[in-house]
C-alpha positions as a Markdown table, in Angstrom:
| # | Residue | x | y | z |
|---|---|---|---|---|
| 1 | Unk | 0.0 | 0.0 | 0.0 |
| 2 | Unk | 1.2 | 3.7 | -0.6 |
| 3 | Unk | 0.5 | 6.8 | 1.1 |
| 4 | Unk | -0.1 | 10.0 | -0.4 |
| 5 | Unk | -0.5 | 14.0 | -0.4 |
| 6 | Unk | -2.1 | 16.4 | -2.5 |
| 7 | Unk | -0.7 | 20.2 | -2.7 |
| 8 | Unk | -3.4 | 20.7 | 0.5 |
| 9 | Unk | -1.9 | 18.1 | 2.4 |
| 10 | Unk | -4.6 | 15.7 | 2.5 |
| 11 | Unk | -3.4 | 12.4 | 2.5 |
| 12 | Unk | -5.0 | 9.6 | 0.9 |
| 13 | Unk | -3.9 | 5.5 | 0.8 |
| 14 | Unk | -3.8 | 3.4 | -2.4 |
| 15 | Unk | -1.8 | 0.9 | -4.2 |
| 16 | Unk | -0.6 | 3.3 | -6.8 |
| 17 | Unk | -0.3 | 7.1 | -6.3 |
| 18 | Unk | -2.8 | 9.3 | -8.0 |
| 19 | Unk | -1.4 | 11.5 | -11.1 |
| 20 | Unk | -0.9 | 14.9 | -9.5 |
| 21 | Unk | 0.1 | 13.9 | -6.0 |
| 22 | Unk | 3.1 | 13.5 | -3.8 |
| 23 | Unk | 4.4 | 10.1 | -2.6 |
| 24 | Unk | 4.9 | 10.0 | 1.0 |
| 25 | Unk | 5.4 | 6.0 | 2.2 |
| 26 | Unk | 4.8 | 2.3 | 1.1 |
| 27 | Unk | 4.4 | -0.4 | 3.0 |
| 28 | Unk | 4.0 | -4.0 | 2.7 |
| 29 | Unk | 0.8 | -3.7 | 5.4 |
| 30 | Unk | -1.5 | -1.1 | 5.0 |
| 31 | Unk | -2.1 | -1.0 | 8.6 |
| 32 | Unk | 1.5 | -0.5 | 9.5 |
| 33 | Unk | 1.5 | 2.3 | 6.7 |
| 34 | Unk | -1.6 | 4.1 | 8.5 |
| 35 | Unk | -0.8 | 3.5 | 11.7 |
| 36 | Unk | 2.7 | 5.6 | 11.4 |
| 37 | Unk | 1.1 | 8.0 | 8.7 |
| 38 | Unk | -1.9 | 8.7 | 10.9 |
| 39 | Unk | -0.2 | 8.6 | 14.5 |
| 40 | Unk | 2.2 | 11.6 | 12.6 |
| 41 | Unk | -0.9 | 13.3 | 10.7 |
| 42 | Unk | -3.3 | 16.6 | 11.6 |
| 43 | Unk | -6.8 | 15.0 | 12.0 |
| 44 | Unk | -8.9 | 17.5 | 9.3 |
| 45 | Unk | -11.6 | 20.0 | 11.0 |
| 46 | Unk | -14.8 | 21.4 | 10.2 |
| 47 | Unk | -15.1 | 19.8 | 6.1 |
| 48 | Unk | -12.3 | 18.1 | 6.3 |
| 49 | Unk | -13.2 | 15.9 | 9.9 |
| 50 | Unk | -12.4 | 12.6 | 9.8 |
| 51 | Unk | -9.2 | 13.1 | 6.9 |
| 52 | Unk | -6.0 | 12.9 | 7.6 |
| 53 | Unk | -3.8 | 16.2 | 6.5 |
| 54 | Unk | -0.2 | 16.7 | 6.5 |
| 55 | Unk | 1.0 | 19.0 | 9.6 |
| 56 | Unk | 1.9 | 22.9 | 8.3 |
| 57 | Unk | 1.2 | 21.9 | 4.7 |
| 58 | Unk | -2.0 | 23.7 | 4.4 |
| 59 | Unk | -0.5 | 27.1 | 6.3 |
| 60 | Unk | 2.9 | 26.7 | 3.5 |
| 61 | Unk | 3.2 | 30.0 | 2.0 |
| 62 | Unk | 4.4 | 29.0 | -0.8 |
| 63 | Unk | 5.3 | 25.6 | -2.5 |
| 64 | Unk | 8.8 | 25.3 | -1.7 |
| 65 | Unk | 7.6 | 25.6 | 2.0 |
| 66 | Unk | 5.6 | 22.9 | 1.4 |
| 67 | Unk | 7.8 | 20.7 | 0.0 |
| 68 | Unk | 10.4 | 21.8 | 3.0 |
| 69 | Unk | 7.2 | 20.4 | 5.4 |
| 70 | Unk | 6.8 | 17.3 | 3.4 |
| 71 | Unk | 10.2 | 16.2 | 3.2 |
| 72 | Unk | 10.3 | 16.3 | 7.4 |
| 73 | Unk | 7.2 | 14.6 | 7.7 |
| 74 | Unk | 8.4 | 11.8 | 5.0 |
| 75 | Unk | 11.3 | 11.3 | 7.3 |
| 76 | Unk | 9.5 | 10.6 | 10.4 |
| 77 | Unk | 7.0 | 8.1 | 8.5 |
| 78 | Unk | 10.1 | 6.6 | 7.7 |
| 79 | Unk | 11.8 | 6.8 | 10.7 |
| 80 | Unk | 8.2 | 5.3 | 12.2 |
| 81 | Unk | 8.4 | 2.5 | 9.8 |
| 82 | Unk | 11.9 | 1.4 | 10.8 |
| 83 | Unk | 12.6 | 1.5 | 6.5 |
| 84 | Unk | 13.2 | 3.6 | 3.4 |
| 85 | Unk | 10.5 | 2.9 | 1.4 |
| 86 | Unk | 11.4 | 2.3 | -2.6 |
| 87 | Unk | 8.8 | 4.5 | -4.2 |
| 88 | Unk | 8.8 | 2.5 | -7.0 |
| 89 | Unk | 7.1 | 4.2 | -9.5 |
| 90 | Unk | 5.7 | 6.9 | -7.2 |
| 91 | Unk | 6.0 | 10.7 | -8.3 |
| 92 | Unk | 9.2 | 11.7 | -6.1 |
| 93 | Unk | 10.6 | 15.4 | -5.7 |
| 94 | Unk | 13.4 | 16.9 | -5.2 |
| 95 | Unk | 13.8 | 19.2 | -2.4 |
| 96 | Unk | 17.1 | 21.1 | 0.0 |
| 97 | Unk | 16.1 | 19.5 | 2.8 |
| 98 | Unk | 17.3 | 21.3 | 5.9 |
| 99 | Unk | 16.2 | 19.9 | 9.5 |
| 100 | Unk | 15.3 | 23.3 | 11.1 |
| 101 | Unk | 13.1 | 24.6 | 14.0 |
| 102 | Unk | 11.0 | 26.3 | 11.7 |
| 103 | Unk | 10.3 | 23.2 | 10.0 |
| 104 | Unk | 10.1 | 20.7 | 12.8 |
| 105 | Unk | 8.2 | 22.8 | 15.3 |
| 106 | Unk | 4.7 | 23.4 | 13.2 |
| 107 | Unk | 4.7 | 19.5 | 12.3 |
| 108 | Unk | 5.3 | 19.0 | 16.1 |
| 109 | Unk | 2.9 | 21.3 | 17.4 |
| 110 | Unk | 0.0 | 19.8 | 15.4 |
| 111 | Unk | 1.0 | 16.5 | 16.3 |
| 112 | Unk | 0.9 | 17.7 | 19.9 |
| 113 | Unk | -2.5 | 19.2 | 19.1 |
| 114 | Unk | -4.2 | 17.7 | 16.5 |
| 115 | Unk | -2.2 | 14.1 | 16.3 |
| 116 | Unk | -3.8 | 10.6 | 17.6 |
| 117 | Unk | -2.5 | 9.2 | 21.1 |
| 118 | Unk | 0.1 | 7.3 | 19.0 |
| 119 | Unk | 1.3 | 10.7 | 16.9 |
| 120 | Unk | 1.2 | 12.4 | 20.3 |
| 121 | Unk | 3.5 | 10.1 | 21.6 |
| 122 | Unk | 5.7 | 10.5 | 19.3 |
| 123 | Unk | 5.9 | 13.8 | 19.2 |
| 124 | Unk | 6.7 | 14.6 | 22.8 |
| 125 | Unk | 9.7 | 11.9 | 22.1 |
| 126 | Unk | 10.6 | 14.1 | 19.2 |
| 127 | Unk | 10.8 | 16.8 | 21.3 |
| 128 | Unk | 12.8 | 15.2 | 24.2 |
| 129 | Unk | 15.3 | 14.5 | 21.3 |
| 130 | Unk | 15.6 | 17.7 | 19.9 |
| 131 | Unk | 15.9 | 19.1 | 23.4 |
| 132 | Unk | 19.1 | 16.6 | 24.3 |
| 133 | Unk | 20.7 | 17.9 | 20.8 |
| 134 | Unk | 20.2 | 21.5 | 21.9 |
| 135 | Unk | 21.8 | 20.8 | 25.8 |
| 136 | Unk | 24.4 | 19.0 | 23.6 |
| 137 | Unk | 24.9 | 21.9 | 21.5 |
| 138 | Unk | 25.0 | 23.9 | 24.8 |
| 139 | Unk | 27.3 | 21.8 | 26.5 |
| 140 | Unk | 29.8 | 22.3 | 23.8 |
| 141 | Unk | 29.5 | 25.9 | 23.4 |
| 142 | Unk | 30.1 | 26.4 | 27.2 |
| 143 | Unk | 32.8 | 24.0 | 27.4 |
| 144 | Unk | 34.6 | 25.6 | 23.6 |
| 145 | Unk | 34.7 | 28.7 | 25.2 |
| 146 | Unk | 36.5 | 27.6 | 28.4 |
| 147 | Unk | 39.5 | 26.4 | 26.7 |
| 148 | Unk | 39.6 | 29.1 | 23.7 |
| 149 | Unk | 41.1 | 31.9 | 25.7 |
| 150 | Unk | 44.2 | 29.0 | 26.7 |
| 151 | Unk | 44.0 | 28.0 | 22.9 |
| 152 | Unk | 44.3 | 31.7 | 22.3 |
| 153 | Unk | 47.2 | 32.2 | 24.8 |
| 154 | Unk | 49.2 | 29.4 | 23.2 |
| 155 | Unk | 48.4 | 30.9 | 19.1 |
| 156 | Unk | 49.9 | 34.6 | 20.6 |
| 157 | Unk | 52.3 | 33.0 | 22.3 |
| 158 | Unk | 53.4 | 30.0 | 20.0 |
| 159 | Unk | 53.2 | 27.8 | 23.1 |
| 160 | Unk | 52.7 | 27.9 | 26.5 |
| 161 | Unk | 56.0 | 28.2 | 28.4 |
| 162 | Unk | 53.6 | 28.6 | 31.6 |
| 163 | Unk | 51.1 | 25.9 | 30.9 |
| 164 | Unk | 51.0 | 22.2 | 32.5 |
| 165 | Unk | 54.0 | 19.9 | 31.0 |
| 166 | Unk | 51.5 | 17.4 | 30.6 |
| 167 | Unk | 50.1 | 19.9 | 27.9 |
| 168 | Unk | 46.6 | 20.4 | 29.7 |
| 169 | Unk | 44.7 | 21.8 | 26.3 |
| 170 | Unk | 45.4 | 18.6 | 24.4 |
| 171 | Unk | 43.8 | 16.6 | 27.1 |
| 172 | Unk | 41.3 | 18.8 | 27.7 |
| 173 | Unk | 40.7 | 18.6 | 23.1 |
| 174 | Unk | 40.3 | 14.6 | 23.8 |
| 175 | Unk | 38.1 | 14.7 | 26.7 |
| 176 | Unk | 35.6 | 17.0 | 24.6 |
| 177 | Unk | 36.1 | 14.9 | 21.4 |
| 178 | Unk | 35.3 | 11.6 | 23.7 |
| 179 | Unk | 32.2 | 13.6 | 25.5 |
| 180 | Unk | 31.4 | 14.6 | 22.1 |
| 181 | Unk | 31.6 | 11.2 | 20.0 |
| 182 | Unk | 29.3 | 9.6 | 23.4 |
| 183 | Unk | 26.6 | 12.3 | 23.3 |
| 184 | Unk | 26.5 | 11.9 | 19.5 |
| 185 | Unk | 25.7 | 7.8 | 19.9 |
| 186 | Unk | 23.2 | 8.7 | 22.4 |
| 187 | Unk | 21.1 | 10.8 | 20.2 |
| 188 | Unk | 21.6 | 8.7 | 17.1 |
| 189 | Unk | 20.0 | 5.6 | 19.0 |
């Protein structure tokens, strides 16, 4: 079975993708394809109650935004279904993606709001993720900036008569790399 988008973002399920539409997932089970597609999807309001819509697609302001908002939400279907589908013979296009806040947050959001128990889930995992990568990010920063003024000291001075014999900033280099290379398996698993 394969999932699907039109430019509104409503998503529809088939076993070929309709001229004119987007391919987002296949799946050998159609229930494992809805399940991640809908537990990720907007649940549709007012005409469009009881349809499935992709998150931020419909307030896009322009296609390239769209397709920016597609790409992301192809990638946690993906990441959902534990695969890369083929998309054999399914429309594909090609788009810069670029894993932002701006792009991530909206999805998230309307997951958070609008999502099923499962999408909600989800979401509030994505979050706890993106929220490790940022203390991560932080972490480093803080701990760059400790060691830059001795870095600094050593460039001016061409080495550091005064520093530790045991040459304290190349330690302190392999510590960070170490810390660095462990935070960086945590958030990939």
């Amino acid at each position: 079975m394969k999932a699907f988008a039109y430019r509104s973002g409503l998503i529809e399920f088939g076993s070929r993708v309709i001229a004119g539409t987007l391919f987002i997932a296949q799946h050998r089970s159609g229930k494992k394809l809805k399940a991640a597609v809908g537990g990720l999807a907007r649940n549709g309001k007012g005409a469009g109650k009881g349809q499935l819509i992709v998150p931020g697609i419909p307030e896009a302001v322009n296609d390239a935004a769209a397709g920016d908002v597609l790409e992301r939400f192809i990638k946690h279907v993906e990441e959902h279904l534990g695969q890369r589908p083929s998309g054999a013979g399914a429309q594909k296009i090609a788009i810069d993606m670029r894993m932002t806040w701006a792009v991530t947050v909206p999805i998230i959001a309307a997951a958070l709001q609008d999502g099923t128990a499962e999408g909600k889930a989800m979401a509030k995992e994505q979050l706890r993720g993106m929220a490790r990568a940022a203390d991560l990010a932080a972490d480093f920063l803080r701990a760059l900036r400790s060691i830059l003024p001795h870095a600094e000291h050593e460039a001016k001075a061409g080495a550091c008569k005064g520093c530790d014999p045991g040459n304290e900033g190349a330690e302190i280099w392999r510590e960070i790399a170490d810390q660095i290379q462990a935070e960086i398996a945590k958030v990939k698993s």
